[in-house]
Each structure stands twice: as C-alpha cells, then as structure tokens.
N, C-alpha and C positions, 0 to 999 in steps of 0.2 A: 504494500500500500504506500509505505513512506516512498518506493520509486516511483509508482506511479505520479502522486504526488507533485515529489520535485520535477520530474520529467512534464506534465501537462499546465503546473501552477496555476490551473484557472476553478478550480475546484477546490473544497475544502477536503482534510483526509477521513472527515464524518461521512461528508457525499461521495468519496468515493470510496469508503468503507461500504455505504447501503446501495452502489451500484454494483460496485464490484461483484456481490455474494460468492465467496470464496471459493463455498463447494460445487455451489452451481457453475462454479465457470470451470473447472475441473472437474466435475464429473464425465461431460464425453467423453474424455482422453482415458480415464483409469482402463476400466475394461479392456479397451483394442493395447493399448501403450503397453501396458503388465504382461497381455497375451505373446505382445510382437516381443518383449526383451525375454518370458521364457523362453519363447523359441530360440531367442540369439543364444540364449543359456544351453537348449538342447545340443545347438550347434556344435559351442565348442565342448559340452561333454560328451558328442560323441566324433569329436576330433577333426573337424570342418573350422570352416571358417567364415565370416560374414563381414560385410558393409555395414558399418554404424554411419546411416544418414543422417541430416539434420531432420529437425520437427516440419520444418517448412515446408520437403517433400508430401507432407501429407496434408499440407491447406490448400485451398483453392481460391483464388481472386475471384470477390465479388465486389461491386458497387462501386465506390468511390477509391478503390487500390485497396479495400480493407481483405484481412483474409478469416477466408472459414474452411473449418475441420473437417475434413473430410474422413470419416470413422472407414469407409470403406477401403480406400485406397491402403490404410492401415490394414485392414483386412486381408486384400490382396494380396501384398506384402508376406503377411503372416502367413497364409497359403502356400504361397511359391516357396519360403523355407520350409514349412512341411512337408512339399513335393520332393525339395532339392534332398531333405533328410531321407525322404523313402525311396530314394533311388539307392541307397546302398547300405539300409538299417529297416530288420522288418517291423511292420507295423505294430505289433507287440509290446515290440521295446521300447518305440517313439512313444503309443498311449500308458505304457506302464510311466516311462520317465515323465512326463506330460502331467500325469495325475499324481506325480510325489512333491512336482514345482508347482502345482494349483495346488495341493492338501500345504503348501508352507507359504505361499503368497495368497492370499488371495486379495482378490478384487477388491482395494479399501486405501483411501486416503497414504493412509502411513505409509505401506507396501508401492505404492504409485512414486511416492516422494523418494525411496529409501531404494527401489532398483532400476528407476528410469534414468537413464544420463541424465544430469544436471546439466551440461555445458550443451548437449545437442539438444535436447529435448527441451526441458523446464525453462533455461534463460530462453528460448527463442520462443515459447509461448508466453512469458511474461512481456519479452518486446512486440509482439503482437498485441497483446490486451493493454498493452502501454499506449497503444497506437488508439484505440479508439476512445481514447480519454483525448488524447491530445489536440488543439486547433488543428494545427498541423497533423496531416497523417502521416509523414515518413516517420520509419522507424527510427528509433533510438540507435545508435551504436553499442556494438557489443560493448568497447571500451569504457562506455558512456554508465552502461550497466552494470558491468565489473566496478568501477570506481563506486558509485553509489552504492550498490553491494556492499563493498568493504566499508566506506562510512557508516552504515545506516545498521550492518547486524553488532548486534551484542555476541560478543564472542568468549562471553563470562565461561562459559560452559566446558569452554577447550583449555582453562587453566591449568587441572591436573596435568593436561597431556604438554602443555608449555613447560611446567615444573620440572616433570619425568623425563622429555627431551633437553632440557639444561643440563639435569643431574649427570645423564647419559655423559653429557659433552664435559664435564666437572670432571668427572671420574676418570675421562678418558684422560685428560690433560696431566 
C-alpha cells in the first residue's frame, strides 16, 4: 500500500487501502500461480528443467494500456509442462508427486506469497496494480520499486539472522 501510495500520491493510503482489497486482488493468481510453480517443482524433481517467465507473460492489454490476468494462459502453460513431464515419467508418478505438493501447499494466501517468485511474479503484479492507481499509466520501474521496497519494509524481523550472520563473521576473524 505504502508503494502504491508514494508511487500515485493523489490518493490517500485509507483510499487506497478500501480500493485496493488485498485478497480480492490476489485471489485470481493463487490457484493457477501455486498450480504452475508445483509443476516447475515437478520439473526439477524429476530432473528436467524449465523457463521461469515473468508474470507479464500471463496478462493481456486491455483499454487504456492497463493489463489483465489472464488465468488461462497460466493454464496452458501449466498443461504443456505436464505434457513435457509425460513424455518421459509415467502418469502414476507425475499424479502420485502432484498430490504430495497439493496435500503440503495448498491453494491459500500464505502458500501463494511463500512459493511464487517474488522478483518474477509478485513485484511485477504489484507494478501493475500500481498502474491503475496512478494518473499516469506507465508503469513504475522495477528500480523504482526495489528502492521503495527497501525504504518502506520493517525488516525488524531479520534481526536474529543479522546477529547470527555477524557472529558467523566475528568468529571467523
């Protein structure tokens, strides 16, 4: 929100807190997004290898340059590595593997945030939803985003692991 925010400044961050709705505007993605990165997961545990696209690949230009999600193209996507996996693993072991990454991910907020790329995926739909706050519709710069990112999180949370990486460096010296 605080990017959005700085990024559009014609808004306050109450109005664009009750336009935003947080879940609602992430809900299309969880479902296809969680599906398409198990599969990248199937990929390389059964020793393949795959394309980590951006998010972009999967919106479509409507109206005035703004873009919208296209769930199916994600779809397709997620198909064609299924096909690419059944060309040389039987179906068996693709639905056994399949149903042991759905019974530990599933389809939910947390799981979305916590296996989706962040750099390909999450920032490049945040600079989209950034876009239709703003006068202006060109997007933001990644860079643009990166820096307010690092301003704007509390990073209270990574302190143990700042501690424990010093200590690391103390000991070593």
């Amino acid at each position: 929100m605080n990017f959005i925010y700085h990024s559009c400044a014609i808004k306050s961050v109450i109005e664009i807190k009750n336009d935003l709705k947080f879940n609602d505007w992430l809900d299309p993605y969880i479902e296809p997004f969680i599906n398409l990165f198990l599969h990248f997961a199937l990929v390389d545990l059964f020793g393949g290898a795959f394309t980590l696209f951006n998010a972009n690949r999967f919106h479509k230009v409507v109206g005035k340059g703004l873009l919208e999600f296209d769930a199916n193209c994600v779809f397709e996507e997620t198909e064609k590595i299924k096909n690419e996996i059944l060309t040389s693993h039987p179906i068996e072991d693709y639905n056994h593997n399949l149903l042991e990454l759905k019974n530990q991910w599933e389809n939910n907020l947390g799981n979305f945030m916590t296996i989706v790329s962040g750099k390909d995926y999450l920032i490049p739909i945040l600079l989209m939803k950034t876009q239709s706050f703003k006068k202006s519709k060109s997007l933001p710069s990644l860079e643009e985003l990166k820096l307010s990112l690092a301003n704007l999180s509390n990073l209270n949370r990574l302190k143990p692991l700042k501690i424990k990486i010093e200590s690391m460096f103390n000991d070593a010296a």
